[in-house]
DRENNUTI-169955 format. One line per 5 residues: for each residue x, y negated, z of N, C-alpha, C. Coordinates in steps of 0.1 Angstrom, whole numbers, plus 5000, padded with zeros to 4 digits. Each point is the difference from the previous one (the first is absolute). Layout:
N
X:Y:Z:X:Y:Z:X:Y:Z | ...
END
This chain:
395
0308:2040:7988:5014:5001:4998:5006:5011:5009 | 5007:5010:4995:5010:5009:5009:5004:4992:5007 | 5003:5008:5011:5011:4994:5015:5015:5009:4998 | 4999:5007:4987:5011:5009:5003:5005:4997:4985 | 5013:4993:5000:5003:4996:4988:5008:5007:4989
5002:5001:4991:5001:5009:4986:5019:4999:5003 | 5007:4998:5007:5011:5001:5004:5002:5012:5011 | 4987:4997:5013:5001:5010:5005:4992:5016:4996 | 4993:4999:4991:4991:5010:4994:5011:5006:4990 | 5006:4991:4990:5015:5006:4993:5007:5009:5011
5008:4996:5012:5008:5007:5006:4994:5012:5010 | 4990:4998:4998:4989:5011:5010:5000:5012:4982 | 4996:4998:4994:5003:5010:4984:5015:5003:5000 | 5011:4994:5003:5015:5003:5000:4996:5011:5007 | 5001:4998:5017:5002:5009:5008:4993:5012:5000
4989:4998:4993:4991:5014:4999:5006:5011:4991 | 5001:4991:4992:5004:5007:4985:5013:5011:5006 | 5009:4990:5007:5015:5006:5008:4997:5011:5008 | 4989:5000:5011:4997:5009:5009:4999:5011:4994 | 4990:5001:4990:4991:5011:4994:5009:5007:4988
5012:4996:4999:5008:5004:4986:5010:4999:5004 | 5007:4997:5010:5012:5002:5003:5005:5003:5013 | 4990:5001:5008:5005:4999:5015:4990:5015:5007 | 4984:4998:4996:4995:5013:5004:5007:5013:4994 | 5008:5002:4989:5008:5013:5000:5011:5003:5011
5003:4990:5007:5008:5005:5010:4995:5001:5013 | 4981:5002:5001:5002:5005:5012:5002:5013:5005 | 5002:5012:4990:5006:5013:5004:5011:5002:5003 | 5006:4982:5000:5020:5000:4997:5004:5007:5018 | 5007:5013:4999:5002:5004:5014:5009:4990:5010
5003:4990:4991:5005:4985:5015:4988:4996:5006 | 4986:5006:4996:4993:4992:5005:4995:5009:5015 | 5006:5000:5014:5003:5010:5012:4986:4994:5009 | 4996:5007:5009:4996:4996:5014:5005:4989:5008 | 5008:4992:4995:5002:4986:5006:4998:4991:4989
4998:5002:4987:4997:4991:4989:5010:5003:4991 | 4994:4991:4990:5015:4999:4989:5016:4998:5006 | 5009:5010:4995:5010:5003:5004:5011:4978:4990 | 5000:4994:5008:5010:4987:4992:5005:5004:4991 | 5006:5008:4998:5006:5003:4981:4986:5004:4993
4994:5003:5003:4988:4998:4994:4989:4983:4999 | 5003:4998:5008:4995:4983:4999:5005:4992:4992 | 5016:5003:5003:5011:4988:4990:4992:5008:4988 | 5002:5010:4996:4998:5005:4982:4988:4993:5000 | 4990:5003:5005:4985:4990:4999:4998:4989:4991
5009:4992:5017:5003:4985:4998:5008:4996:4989 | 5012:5009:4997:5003:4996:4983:4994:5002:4988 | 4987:5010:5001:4992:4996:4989:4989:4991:4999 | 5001:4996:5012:4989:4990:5003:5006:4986:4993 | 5015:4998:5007:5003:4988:4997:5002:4997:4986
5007:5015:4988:4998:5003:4987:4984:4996:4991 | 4992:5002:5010:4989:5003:4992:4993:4981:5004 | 5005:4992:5009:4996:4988:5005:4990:4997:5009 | 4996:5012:5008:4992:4998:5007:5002:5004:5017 | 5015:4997:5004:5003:4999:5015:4997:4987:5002
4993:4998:5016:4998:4994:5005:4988:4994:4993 | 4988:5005:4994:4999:4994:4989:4987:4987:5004 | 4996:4999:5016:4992:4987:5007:5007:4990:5000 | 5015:4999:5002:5008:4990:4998:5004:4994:4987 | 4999:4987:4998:5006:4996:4995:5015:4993:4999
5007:5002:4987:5018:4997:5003:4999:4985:5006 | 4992:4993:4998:5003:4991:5012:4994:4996:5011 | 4997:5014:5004:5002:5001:5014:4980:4999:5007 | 4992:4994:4988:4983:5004:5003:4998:5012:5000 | 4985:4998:5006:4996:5013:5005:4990:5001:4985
4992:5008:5002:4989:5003:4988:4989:4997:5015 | 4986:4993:4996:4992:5000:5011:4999:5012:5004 | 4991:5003:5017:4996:5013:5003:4993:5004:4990 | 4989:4994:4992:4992:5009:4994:5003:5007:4991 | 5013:4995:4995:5004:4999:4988:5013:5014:4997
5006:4998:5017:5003:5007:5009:4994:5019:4999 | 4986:4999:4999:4994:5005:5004:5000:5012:4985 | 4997:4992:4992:5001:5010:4988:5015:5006:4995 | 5009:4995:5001:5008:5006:5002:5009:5010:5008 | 5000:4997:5013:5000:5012:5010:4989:5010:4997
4989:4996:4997:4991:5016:4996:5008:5005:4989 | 5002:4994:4993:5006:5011:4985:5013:5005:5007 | 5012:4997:5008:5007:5004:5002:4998:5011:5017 | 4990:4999:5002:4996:5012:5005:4996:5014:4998 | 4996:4999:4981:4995:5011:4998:5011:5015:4998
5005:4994:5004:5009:5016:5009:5007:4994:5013 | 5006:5011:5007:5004:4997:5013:5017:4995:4995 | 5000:4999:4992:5021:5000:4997:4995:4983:4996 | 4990:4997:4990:4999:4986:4996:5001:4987:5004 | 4996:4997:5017:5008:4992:5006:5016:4998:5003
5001:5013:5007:5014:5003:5004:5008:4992:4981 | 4995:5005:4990:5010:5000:4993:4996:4985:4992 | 4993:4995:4997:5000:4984:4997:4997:4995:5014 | 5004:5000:5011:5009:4991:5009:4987:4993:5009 | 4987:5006:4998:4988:4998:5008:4995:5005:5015
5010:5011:5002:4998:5003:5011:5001:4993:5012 | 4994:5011:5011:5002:4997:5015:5009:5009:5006 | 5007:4989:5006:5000:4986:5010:5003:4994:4991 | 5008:5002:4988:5005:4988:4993:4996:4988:4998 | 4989:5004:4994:4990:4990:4993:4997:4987:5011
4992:5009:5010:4997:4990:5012:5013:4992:5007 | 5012:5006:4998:5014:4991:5006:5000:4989:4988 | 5002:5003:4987:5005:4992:4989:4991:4989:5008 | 4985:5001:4997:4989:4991:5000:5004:4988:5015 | 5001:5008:5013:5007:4994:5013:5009:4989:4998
5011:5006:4998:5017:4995:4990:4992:4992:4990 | 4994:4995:4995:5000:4993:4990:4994:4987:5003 | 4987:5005:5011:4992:4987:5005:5006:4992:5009 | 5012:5010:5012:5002:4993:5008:5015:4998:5006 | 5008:5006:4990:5014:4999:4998:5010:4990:4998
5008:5000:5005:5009:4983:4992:5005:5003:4986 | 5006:4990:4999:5007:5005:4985:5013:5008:5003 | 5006:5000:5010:5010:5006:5000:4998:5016:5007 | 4988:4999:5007:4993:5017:4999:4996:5006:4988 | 4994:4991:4994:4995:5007:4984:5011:5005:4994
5011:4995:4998:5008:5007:4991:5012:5009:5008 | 5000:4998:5010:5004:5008:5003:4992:5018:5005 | 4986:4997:5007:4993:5006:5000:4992:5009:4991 | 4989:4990:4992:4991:5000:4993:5008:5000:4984 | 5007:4997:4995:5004:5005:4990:5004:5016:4999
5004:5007:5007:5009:5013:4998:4987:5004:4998 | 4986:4996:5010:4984:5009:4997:4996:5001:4985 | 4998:4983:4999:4992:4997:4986:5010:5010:4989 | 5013:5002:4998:5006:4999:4990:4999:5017:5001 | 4992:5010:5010:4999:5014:5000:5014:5009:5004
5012:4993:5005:5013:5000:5002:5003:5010:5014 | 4986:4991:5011:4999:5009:5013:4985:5002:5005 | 5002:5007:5009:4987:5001:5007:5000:4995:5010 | 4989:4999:5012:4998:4990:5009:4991:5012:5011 | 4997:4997:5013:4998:5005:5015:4992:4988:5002
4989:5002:5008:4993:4990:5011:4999:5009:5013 | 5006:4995:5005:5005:5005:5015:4989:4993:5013 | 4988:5008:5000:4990:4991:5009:4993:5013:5009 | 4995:5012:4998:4993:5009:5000:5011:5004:5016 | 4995:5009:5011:5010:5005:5007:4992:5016:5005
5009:5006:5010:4995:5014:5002:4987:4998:5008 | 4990:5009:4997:4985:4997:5006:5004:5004:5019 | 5007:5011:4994:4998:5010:5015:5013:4987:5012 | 5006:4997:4996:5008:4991:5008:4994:4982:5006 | 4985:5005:4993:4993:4986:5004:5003:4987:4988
5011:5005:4993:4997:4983:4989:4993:4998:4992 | 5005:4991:4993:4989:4989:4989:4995:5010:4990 | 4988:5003:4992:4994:5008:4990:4991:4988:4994 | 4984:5006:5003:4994:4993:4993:4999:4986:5013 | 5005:5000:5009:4998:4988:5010:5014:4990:4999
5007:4996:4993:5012:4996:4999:5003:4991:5016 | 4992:4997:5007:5005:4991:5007:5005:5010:5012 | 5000:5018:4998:5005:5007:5010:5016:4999:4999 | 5005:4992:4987:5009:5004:5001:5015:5001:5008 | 5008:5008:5002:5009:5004:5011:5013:4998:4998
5005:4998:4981:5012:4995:4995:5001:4985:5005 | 5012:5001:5008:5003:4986:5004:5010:4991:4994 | 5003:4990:4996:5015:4992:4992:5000:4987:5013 | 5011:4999:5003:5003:4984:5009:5014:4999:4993 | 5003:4984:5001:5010:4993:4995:5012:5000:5006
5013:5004:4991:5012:4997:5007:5006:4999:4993 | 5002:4980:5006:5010:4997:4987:4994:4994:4987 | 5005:5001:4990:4991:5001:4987:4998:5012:4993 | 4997:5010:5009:4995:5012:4995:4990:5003:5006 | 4985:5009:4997:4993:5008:5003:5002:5008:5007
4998:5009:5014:5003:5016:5000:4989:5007:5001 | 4996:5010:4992:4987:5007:5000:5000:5013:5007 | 4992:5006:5009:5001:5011:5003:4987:5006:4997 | 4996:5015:5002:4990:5005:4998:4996:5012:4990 | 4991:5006:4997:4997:5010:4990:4987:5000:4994
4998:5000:4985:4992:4999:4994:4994:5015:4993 | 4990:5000:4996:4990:5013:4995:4994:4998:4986 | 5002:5011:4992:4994:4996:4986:5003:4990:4990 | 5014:4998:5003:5005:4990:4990:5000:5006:4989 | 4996:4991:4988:4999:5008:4987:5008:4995:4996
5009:5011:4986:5014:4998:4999:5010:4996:5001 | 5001:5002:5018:5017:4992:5007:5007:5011:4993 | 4997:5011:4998:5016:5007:4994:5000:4995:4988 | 5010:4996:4997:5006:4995:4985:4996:4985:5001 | 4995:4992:5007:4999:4987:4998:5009:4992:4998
5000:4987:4992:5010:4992:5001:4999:4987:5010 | 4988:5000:5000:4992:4983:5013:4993:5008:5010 | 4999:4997:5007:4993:5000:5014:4993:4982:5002 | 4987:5003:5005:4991:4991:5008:4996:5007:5012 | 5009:4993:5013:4994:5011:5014:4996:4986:5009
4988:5006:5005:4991:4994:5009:5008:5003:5013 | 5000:4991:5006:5005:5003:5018:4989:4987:5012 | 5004:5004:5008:4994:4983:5012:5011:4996:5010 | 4998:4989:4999:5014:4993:5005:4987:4991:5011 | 5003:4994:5011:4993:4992:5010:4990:4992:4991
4999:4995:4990:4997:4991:4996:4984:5013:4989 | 5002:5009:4999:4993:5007:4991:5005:5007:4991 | 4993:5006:4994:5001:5005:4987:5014:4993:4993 | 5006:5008:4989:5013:4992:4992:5000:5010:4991 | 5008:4995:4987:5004:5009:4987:5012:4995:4993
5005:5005:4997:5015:5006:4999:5004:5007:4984 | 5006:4992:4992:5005:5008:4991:5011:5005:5001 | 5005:5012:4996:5012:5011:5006:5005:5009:4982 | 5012:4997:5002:5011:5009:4989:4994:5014:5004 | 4999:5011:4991:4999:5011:5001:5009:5010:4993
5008:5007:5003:4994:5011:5015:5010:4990:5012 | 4999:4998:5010:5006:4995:5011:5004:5010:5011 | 5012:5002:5003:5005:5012:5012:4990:5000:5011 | 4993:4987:5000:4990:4996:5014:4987:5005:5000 | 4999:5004:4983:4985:5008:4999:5004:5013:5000
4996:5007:5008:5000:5016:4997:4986:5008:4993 | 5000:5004:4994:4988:5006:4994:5001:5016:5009 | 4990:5002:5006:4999:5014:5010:4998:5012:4997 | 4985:4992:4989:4995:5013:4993:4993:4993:4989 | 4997:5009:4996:4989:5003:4980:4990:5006:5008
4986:4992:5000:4989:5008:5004:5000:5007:4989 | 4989:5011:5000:4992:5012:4991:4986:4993:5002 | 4996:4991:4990:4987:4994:4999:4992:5010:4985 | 4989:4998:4995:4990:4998:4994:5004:4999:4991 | 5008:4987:4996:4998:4989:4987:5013:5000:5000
5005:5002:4984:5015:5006:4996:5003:4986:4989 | 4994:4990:4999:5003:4994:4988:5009:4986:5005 | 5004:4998:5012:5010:4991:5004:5012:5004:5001 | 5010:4994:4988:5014:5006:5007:5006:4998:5011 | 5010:5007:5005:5004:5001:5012:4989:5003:5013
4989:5000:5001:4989:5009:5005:4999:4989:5012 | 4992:5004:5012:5001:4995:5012:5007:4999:5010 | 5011:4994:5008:5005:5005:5010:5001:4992:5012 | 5005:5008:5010:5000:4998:5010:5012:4992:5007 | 5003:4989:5005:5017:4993:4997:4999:4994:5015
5012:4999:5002:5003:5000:5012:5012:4987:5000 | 4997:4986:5004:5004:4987:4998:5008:4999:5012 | 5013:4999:4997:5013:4998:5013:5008:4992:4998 | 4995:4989:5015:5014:4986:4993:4998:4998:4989 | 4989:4993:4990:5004:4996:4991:5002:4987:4995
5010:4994:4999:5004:4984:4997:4995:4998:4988 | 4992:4985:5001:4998:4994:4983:5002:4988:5007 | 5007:4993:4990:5002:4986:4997:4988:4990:5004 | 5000:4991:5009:4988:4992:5003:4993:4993:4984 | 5008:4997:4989:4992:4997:4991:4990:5013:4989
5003:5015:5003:4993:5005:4996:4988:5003:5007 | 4994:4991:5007:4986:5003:5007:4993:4988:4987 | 4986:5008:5000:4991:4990:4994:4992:4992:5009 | 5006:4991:4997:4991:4988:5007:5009:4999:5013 | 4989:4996:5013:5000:4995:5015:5001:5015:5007
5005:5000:5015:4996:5011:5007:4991:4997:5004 | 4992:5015:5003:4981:4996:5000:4996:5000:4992 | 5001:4998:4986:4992:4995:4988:4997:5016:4993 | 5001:5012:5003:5004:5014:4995:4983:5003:4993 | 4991:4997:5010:4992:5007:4996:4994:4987:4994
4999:4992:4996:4997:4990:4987:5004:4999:4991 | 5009:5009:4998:5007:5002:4980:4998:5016:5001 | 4993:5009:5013:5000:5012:4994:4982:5001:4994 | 4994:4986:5002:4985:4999:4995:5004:4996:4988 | 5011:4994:4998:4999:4997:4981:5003:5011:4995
5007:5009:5002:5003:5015:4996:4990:5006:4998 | 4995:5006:5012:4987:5010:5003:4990:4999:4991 | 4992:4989:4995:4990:5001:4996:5003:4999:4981 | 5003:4995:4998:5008:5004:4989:5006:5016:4994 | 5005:5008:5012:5007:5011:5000:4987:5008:5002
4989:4999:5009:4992:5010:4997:4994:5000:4987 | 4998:4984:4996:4993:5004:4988:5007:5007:4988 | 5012:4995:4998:5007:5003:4988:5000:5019:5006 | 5001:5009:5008:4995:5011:5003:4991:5005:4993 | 4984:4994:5000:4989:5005:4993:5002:4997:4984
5007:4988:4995:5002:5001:4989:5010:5013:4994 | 5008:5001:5006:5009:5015:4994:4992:5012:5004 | 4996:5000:5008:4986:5013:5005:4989:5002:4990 | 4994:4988:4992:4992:4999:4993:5004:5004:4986 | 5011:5000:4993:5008:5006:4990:5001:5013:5003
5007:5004:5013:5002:5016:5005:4985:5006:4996 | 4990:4995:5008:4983:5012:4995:4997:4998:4990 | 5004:4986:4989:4993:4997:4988:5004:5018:4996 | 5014:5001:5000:5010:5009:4991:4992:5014:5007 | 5000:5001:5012:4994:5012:5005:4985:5005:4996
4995:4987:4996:4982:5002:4998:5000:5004:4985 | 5013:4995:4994:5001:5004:4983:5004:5018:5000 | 5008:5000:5007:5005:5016:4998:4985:5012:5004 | 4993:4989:5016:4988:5014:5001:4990:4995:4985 | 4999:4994:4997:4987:4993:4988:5008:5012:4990
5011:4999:4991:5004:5013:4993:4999:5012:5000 | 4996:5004:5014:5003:5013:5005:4987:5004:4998 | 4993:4992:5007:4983:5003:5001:4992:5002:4984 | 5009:4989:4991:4994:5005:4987:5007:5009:4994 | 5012:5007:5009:5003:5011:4991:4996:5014:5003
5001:5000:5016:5000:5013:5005:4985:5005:4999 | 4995:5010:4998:4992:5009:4995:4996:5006:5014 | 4984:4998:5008:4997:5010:5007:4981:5000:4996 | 5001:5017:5009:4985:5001:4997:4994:4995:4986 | 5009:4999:4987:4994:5001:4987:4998:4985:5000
5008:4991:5002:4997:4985:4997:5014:4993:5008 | 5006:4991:4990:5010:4991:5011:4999:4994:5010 | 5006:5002:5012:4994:4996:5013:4998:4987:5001 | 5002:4987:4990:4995:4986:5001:4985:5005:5000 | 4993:5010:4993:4988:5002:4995:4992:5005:5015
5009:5005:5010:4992:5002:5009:4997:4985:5009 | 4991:5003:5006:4995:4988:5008:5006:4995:5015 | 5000:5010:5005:5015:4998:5011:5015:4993:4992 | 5005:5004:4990:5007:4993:4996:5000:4987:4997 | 4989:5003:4986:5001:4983:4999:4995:4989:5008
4993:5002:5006:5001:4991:5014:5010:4998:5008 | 5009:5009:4998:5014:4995:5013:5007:4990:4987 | 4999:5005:4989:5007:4989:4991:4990:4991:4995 | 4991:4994:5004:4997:4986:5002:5000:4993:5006 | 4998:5012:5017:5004:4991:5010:5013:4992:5002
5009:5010:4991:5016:4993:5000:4998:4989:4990 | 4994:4999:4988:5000:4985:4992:4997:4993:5006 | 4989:5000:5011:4996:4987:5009:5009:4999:5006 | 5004:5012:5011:5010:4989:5007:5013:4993:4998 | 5004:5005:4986:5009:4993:4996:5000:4990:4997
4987:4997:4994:4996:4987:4994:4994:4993:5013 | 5002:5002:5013:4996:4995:5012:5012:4990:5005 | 5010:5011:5002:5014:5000:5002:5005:4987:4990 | 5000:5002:4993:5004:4990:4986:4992:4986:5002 | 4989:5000:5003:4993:4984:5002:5003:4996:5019
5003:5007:5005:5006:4997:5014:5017:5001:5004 | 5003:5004:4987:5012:4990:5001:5004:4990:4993 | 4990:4996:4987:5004:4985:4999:4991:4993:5007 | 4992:5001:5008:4995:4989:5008:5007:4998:5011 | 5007:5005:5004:5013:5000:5012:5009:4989:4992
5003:5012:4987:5011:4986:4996:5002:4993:4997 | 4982:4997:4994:4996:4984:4996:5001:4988:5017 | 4997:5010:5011:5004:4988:5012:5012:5003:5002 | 5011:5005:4999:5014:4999:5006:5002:4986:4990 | 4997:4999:4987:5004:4996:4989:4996:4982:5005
4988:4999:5008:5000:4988:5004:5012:4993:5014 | 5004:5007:5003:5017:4998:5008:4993:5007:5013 | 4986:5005:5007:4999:5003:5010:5007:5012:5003 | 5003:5003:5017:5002:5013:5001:4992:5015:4997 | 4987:4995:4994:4990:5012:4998:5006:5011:5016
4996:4997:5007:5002:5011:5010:4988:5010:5002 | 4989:4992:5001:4986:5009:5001:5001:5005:4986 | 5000:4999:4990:5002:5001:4985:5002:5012:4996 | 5013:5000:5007:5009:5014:4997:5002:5006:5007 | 4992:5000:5011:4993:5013:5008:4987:5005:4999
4995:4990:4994:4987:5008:4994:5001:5008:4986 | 5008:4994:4993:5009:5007:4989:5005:5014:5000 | 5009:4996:5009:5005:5013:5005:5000:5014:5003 | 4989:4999:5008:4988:5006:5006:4993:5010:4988 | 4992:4986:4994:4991:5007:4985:5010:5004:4996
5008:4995:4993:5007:5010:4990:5009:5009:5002 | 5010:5005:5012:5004:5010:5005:4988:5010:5002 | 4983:5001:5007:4998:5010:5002:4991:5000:4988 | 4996:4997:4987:4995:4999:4993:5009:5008:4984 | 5015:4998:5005:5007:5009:4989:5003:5010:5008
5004:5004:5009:4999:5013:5010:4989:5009:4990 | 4985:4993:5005:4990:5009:4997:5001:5001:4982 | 5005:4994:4993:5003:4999:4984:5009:5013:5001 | 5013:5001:5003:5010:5011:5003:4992:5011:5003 | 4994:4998:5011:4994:5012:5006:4988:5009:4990
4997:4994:4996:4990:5001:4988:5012:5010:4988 | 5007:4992:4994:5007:5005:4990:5008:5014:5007 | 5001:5006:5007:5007:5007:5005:4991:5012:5002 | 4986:4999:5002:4988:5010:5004:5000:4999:4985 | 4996:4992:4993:4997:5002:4988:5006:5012:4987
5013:4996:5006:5011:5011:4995:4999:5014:5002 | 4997:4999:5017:5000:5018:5000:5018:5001:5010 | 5005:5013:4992:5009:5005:5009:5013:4989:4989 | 4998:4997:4993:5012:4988:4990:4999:4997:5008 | 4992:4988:5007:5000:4987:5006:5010:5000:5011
4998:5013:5006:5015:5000:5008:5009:5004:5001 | 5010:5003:4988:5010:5001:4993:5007:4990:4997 | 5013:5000:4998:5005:4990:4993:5003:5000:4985 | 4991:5008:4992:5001:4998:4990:4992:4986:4993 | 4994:4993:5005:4995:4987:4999:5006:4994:5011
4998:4984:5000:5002:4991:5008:4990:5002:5009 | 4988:5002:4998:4986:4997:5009:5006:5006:5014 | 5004:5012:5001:5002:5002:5017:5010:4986:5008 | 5010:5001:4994:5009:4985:5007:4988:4986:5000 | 4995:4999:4990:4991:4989:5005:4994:4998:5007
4992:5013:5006:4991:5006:5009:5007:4996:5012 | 5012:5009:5001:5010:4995:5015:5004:4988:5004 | 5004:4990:4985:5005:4987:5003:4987:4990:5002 | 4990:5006:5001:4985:4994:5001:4999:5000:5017 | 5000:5013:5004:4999:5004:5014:5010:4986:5006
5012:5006:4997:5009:4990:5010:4996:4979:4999 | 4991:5001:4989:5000:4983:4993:4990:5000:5015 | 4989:5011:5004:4993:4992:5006:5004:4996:5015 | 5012:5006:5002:5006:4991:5010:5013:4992:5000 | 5003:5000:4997:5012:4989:4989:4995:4989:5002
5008:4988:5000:4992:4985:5001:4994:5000:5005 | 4994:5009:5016:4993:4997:5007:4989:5010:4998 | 4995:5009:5013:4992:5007:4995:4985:4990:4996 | 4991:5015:4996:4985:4992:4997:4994:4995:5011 | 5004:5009:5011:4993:4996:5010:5005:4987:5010
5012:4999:4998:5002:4987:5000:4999:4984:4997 | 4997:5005:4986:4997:4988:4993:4985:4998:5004 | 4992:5010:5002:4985:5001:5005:5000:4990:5015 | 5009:5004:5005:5001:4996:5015:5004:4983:4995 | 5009:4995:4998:5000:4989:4990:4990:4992:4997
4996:5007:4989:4987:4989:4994:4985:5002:5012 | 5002:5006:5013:4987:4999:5008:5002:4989:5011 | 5016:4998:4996:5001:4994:5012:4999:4979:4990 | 5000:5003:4990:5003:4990:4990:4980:4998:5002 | 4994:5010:4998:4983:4996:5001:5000:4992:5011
4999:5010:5010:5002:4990:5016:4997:4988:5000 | 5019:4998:4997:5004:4985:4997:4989:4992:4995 | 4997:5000:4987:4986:4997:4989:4990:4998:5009 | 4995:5008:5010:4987:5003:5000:5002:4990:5011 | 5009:4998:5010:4999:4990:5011:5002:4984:4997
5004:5003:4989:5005:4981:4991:4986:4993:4998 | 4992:5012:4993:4986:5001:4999:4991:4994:5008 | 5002:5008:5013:4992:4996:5010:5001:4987:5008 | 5015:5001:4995:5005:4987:5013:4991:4986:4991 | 5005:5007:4987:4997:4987:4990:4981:4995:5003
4995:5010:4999:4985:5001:4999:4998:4995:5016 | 5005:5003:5011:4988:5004:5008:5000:5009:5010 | 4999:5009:4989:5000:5010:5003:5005:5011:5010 | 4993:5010:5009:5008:5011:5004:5005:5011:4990 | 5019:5001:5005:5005:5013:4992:4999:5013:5006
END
């Protein structure tokens, strides 16, 4: 028996159908800039998405999720262009805040919160990442240097964050700070006089609106009931986020190369060299097999991830081993499609070059590879001394 039920296989066919016929003509739309889709371009999106019935389309109107795996097929179809998340309402950070907000929110955060997300109305900030060169939190969060202490029944946050993905134009904010007690999180009205946005980096990867920036947190009051949860408790609801959020990543990544590996597979049986279609040469078709494997790699390692999130664990080792494979495994898919092409491939007359880039930046996004490597060695370790202790044994 499928694990993936004909409800979610239905709405995984909605969204494809949408991507590929209604939403890939506009990625030559010139709103679409070096910081991402321009928000009048997203709302137009998002109203044919909501026309066509497939915003938000993992949720359910009463308020269920569709399982990760389930999850899984449909974030790939709404991946296969870079506008397709953004515009049925899948993207990041969003996605990973709705999923946060939903697990661990009150009722009176959800609608005040989490409703304006689900309903594609606003966008949303995770405010955790800070400047490398000033010493804060990156891929180590516990550097972090944003501080909040209590006064009163308000919050006050101070500090500066790096690589927020799209604080310009956001409507919610989630910012991480440490208060004596640890880690804390914070939901925040957006735009707030107290966040300053500094700058718009010039990154790589153009398919997030309002782009990355750099923000600069002064005095900023939140109400003691917009914290989630306890103080101290920050970095225990940002492990329900995280692993979840990298995976649903590889799922829209895995739509992005499907779409990329279709455009070189066309090209190769069209274009004509040395008196035979270049699928026909042997250097070629080899790079396009190697891309059917790994997609089909990619694809069975992320529903075994989301077959264990699906059992309530945190999959933490899971989705770094995930991660890992399938960031540097569509990289090399991209990178493939792009040699394949020739001097097209890096043009923007196809999508393939953006994929290429937004591939680059995936593999340090959610954590580089080499992090997650550093991660699961230290996770063997662990294993290997449980082992010994258990047996006997010297570790």
């Amino acid at each position: 028996m499928s694990l993936i039920s004909d409800e979610a296989h239905g709405i995984a066919a909605g969204v494809e159908a949408f991507v590929r016929d209604v939403v890939a003509p506009y990625e030559s739309d010139p709103r679409c800039g070096p910081h991402g889709p321009s928000d009048d371009l997203v709302v137009a999106l998002r109203d044919l998405a909501r026309a066509a019935g497939v915003l938000t389309p993992h949720i359910r109107p009463d308020g269920s999720h569709l399982t990760q795996r389930e999850t899984a097929v449909v974030l790939r179809a709404s991946g296969l262009s870079p506008l397709g998340p953004i515009a049925v309402n899948v993207a990041a950070p969003d996605e990973g805040n709705m999923y946060l907000i939903g697990k661990v929110g009150s009722p009176e955060v959800k609608a005040r919160f989490l409703e304006p997300l689900v309903s594609g109305r606003a966008r949303s900030a995770f405010f955790m990442t800070e400047p490398a060169f000033e010493g804060g939190a990156g891929s180590d969060p516990s550097m972090m240097l944003t501080t909040c202490r209590l006064d009163g029944n308000h919050w006050v946050i101070n500090g500066r964050k790096a690589f927020i993905t799209g604080a310009e134009g956001a409507g919610v904010g989630i910012v991480m700070a440490k208060s004596e007690d640890g880690a804390c999180m914070f939901l925040v009205d957006l735009p707030d006089p107290a966040i300053r946005i500094e700058r718009i980096l010039n990154t790589i990867d153009t398919s997030m609106p309002g782009g990355h920036a750099v923000v600069m947190i002064d005095n900023l009051r939140v109400p003691a009931d917009q914290m989630l949860g306890h103080s101290g408790e920050g970095f225990k609801y940002a492990q329900v986020r995280l692993s979840p959020a990298r995976l649903s990543h590889c799922m829209r990544w895995l739509g992005a190369c499907t779409r990329a590996h279709e455009i070189a597979v066309a090209y190769a049986v069209r274009r004509q060299a040395f008196g035979k279609p270049l699928i026909d040469h042997e250097g070629v078709g080899f790079m396009l097999a190697e891309n059917q494997i790994a997609l089909k790699q990619a694809e069975l390692m992320i529903d075994w991830c989301a077959g264990v999130l699906d059992t309530g664990v945190l999959g933490t080792v899971e989705s770094s081993m995930t991660k890992v494979a399938v960031s540097e495994g569509l990289y090399a898919v991209a990178d493939r499609c792009v040699q394949i092409m020739g001097g097209t491939g890096v043009t923007d007359d196809t999508i393939v070059a953006q994929v290429y880039k937004e591939l680059r930046a995936f593999r340090i996004y959610d954590g580089p590879t080499e992090v997650h490597k550093w991660s699961l060695a230290k996770a063997i370790k662990r294993e290997a001394r449980t082992r010994a202790e258990a047996t006997g044994e010297a570790a």
